[in-house]
FIPADREN-677529 format. One record per residue: x, y, z of N, C-alpha, C, O in turn. Coordinates in nm, 2 decimals. Example, Ala and Ser with C-alpha at 12.3 -4.5 7.8 and 13.67 -1.06 7.14 Angstrom:
% residues 2
1.32,-0.57,0.78,1.23,-0.45,0.78,1.32,-0.33,0.78,1.42,-0.33,0.85 .
1.28,-0.22,0.71,1.37,-0.11,0.71,1.29,0.00,0.79,1.34,0.11,0.80 .
//
This chain:
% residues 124
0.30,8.71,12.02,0.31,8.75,11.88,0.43,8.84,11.86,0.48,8.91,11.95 .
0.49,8.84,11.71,0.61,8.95,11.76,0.57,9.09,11.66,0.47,9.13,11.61 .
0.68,9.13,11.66,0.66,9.24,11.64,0.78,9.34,11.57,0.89,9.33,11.62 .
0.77,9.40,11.48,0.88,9.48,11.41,0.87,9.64,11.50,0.77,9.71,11.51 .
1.02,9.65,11.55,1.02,9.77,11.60,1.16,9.83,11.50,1.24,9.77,11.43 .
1.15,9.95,11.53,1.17,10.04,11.40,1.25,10.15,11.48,1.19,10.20,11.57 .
1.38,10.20,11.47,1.49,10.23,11.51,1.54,10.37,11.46,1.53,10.38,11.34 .
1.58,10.47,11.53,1.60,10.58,11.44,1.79,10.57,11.46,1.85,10.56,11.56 .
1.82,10.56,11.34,1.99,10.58,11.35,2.10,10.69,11.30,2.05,10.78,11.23 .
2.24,10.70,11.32,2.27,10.82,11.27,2.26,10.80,11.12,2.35,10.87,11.07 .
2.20,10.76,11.06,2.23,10.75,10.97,2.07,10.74,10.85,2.05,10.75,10.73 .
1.98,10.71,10.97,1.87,10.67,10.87,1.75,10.61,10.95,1.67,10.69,11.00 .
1.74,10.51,10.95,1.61,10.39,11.01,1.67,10.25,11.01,1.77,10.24,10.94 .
1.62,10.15,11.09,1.63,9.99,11.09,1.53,9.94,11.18,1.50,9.99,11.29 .
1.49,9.84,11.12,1.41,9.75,11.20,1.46,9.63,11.22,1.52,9.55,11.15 .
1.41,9.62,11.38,1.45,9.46,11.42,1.29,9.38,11.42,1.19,9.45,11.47 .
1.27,9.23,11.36,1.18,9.17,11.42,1.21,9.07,11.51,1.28,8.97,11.50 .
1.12,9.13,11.63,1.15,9.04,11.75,0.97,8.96,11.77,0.86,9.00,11.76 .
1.04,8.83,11.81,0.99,8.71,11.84,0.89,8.76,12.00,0.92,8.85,12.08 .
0.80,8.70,12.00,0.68,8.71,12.09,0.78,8.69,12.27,0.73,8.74,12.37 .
0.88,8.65,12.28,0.98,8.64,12.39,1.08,8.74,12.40,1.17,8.73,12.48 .
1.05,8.88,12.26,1.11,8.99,12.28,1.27,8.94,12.23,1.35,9.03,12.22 .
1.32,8.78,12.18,1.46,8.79,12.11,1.47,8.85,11.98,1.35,8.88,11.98 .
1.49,8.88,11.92,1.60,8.93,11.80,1.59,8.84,11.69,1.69,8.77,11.68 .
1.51,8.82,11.60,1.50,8.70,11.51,1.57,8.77,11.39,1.67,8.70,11.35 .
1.56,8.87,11.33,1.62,8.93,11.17,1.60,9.12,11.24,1.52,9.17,11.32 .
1.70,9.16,11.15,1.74,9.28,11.14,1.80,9.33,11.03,1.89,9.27,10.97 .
1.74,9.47,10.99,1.76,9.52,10.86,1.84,9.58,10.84,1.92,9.58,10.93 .
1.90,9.65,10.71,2.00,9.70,10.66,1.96,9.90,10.71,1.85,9.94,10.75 .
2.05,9.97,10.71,1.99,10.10,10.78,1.89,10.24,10.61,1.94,10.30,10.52 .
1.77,10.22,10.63,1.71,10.28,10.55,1.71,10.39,10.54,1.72,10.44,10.65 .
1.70,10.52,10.41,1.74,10.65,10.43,1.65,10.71,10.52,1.70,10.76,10.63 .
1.52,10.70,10.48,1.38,10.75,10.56,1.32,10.61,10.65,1.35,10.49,10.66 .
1.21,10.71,10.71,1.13,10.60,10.73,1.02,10.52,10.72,0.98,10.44,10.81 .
0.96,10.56,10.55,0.87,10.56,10.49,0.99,10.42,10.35,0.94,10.34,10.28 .
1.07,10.44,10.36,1.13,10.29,10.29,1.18,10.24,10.39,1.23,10.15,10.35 .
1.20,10.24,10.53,1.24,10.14,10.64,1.07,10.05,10.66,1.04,9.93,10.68 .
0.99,10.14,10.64,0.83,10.05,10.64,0.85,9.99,10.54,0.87,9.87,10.57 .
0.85,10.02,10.41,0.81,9.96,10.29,0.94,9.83,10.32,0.89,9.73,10.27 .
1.07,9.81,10.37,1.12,9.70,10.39,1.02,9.63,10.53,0.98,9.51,10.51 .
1.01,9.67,10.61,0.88,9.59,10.67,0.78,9.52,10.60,0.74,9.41,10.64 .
0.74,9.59,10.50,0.66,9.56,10.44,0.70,9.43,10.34,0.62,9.35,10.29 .
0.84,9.43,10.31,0.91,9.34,10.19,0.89,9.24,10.29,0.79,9.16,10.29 .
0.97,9.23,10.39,0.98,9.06,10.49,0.83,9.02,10.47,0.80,8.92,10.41 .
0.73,9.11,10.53,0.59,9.04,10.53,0.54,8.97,10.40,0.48,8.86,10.39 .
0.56,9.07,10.30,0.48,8.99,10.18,0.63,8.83,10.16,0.57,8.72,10.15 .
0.72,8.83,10.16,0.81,8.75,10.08,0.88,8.68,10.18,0.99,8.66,10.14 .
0.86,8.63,10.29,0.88,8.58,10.43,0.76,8.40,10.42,0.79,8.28,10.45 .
0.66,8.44,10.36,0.57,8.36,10.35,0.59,8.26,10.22,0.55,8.15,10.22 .
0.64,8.30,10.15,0.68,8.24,9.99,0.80,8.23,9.95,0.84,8.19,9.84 .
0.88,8.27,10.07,1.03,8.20,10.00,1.05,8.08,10.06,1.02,8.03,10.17 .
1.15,8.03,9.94,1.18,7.90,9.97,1.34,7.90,10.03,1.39,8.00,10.08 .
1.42,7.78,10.03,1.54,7.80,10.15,1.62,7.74,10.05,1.59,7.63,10.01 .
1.73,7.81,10.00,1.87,7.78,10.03,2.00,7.74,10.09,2.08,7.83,10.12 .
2.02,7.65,10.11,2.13,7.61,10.18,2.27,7.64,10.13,2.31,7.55,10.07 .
2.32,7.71,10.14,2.46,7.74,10.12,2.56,7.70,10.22,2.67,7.74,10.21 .
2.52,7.60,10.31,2.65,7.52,10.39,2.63,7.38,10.29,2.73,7.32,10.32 .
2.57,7.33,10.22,2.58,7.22,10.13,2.64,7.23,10.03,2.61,7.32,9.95 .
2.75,7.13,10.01,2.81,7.13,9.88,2.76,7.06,9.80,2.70,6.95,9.81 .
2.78,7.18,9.68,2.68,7.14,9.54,2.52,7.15,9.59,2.42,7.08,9.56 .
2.52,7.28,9.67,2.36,7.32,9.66,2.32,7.37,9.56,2.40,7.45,9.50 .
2.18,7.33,9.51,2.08,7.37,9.43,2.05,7.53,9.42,1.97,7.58,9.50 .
2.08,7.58,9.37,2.01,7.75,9.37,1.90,7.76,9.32,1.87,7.70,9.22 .
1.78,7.87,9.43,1.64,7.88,9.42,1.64,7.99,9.38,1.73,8.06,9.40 .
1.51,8.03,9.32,1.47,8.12,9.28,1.43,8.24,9.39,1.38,8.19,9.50 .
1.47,8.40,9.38,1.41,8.47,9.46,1.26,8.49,9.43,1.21,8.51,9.32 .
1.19,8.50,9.59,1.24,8.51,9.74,1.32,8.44,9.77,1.33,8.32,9.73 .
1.40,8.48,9.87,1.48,8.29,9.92,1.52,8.35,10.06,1.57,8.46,10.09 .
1.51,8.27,10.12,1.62,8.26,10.23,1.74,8.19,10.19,1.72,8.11,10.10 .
1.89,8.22,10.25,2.03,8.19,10.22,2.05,8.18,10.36,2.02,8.25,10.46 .
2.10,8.03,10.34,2.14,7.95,10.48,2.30,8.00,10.46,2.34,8.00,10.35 .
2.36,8.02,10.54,2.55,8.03,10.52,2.59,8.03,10.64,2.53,8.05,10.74 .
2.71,8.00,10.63,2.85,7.98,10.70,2.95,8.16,10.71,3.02,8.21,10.63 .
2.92,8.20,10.84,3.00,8.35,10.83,3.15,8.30,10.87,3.18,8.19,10.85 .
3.23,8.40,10.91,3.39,8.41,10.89,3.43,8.32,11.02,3.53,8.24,11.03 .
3.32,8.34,11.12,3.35,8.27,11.26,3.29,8.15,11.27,3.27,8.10,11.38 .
3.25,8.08,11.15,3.19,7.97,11.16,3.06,7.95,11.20,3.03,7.84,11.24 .
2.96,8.06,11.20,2.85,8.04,11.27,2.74,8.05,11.14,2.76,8.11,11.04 .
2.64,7.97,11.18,2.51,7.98,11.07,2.47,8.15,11.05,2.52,8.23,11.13 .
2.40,8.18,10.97,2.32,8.29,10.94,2.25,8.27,10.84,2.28,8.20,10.74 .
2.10,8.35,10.84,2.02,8.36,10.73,2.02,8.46,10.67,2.05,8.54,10.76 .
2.00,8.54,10.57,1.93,8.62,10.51,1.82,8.61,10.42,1.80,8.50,10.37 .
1.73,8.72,10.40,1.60,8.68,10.31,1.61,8.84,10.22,1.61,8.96,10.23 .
1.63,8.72,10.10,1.60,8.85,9.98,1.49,8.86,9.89,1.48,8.76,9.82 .
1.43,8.92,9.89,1.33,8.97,9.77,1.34,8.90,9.65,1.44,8.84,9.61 .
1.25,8.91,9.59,1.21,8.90,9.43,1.31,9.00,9.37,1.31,8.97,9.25 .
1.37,9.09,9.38,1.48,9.18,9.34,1.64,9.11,9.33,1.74,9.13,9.25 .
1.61,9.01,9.46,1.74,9.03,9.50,1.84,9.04,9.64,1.93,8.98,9.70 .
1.75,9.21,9.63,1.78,9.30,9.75,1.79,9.18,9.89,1.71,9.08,9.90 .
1.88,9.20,9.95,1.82,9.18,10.10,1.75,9.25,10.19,1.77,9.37,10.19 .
1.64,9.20,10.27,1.60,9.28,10.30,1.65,9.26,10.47,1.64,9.35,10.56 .
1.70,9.16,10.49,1.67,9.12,10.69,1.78,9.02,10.70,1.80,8.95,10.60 .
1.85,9.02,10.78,1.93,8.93,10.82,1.95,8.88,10.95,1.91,8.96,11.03 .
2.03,8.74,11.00,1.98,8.68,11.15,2.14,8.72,11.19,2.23,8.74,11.11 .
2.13,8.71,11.29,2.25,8.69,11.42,2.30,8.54,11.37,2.25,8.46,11.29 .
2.41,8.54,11.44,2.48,8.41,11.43,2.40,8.29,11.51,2.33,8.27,11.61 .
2.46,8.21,11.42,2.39,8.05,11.55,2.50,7.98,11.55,2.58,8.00,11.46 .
2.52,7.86,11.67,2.59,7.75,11.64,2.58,7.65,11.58,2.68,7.58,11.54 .
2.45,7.62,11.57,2.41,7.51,11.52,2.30,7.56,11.44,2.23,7.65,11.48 .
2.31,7.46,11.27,2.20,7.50,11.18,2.04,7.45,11.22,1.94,7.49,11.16 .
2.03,7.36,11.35,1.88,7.36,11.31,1.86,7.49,11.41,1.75,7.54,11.39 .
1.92,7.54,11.49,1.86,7.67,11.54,1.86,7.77,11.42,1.76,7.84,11.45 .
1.93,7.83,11.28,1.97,7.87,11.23,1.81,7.82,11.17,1.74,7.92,11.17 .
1.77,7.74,11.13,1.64,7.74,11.04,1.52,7.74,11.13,1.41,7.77,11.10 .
1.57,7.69,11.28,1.45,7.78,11.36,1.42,7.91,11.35,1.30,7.95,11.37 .
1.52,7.99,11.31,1.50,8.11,11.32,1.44,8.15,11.20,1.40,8.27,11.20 .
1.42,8.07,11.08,1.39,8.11,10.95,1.26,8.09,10.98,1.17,8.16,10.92 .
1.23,8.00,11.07,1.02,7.96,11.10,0.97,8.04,11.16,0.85,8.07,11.14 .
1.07,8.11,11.27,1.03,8.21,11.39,0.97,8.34,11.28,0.86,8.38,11.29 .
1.07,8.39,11.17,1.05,8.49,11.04,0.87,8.46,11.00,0.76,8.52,11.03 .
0.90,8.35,10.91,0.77,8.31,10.85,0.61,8.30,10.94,0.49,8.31,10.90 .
0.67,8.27,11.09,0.51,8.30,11.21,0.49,8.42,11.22,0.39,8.48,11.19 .
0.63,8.50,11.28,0.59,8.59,11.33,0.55,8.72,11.22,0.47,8.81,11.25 .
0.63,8.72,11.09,0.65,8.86,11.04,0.51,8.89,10.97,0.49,9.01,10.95 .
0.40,8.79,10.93,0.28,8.85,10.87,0.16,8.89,10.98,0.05,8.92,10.94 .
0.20,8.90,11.10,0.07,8.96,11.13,0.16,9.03,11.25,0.09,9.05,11.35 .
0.30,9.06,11.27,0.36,9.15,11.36,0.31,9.28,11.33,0.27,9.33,11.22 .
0.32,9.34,11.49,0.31,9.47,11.43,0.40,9.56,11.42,0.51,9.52,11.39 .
0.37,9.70,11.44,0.49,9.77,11.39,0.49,9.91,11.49,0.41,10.00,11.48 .
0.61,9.90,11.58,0.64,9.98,11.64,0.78,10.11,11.60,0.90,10.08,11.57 .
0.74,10.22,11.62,0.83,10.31,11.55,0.88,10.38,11.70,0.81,10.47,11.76 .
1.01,10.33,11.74,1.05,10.41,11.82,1.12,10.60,11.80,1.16,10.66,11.70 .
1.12,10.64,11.91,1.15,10.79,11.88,1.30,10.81,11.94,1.33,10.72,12.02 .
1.40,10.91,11.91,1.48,10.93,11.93,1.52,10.95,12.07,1.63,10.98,12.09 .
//
């Protein structure tokens, strides 16, 4: 099962959710506290389950409504996801991949693992 563990930075809070084999599936933007670094825990879980997928390496892709995942193309050529809210907001985003079907594995890995991960808050 995986699990969101929860980061103290200079700056604030971040969570990574890692995959039941302990990799690195999505990681967050850095939160002031860490009572809204949960409540973005909390965003992947509810909206992880109900978004639908965007492909942004397709020309003349369809745009979906948020929640969504955004499939894209970064500067080095490599896949990435992000998943935004009903806002908008991002809330989590993946590491690079080489290839897109690992890049939408990683979007399945999100949707198993993040509704019943738990949540670990490491200490300084």
């Amino acid at each position: 099962m995986g699990k969101f563990v929860i980061k103290p930075t200079a700056k604030g809070y971040k969570f990574n959710l890692k995959a039941g084999n302990g990799e690195i599936i999505a990681t967050s933007q850095v939160y002031a506290s860490l009572k809204t670094c949960k409540a973005g825990v909390e965003s992947v879980r509810r909206n992880a389950a109900v978004a639908n997928c965007e492909d942004q390496t397709v020309e003349g892709y369809t745009p979906v409504k948020h929640p969504k995942f955004e499939v894209y193309l970064d500067k080095a050529g490599e896949y990435r996801f992000r998943l935004k809210a009903s806002n908008g907001e991002n809330i989590c985003a993946s590491e690079g991949y080489k290839a897109k079907p690992s890049c939408l594995n990683g979007i399945e890995s999100v949707r198993k693992n993040a509704p019943e991960a738990d949540v670990v808050v490491e200490e300084e």
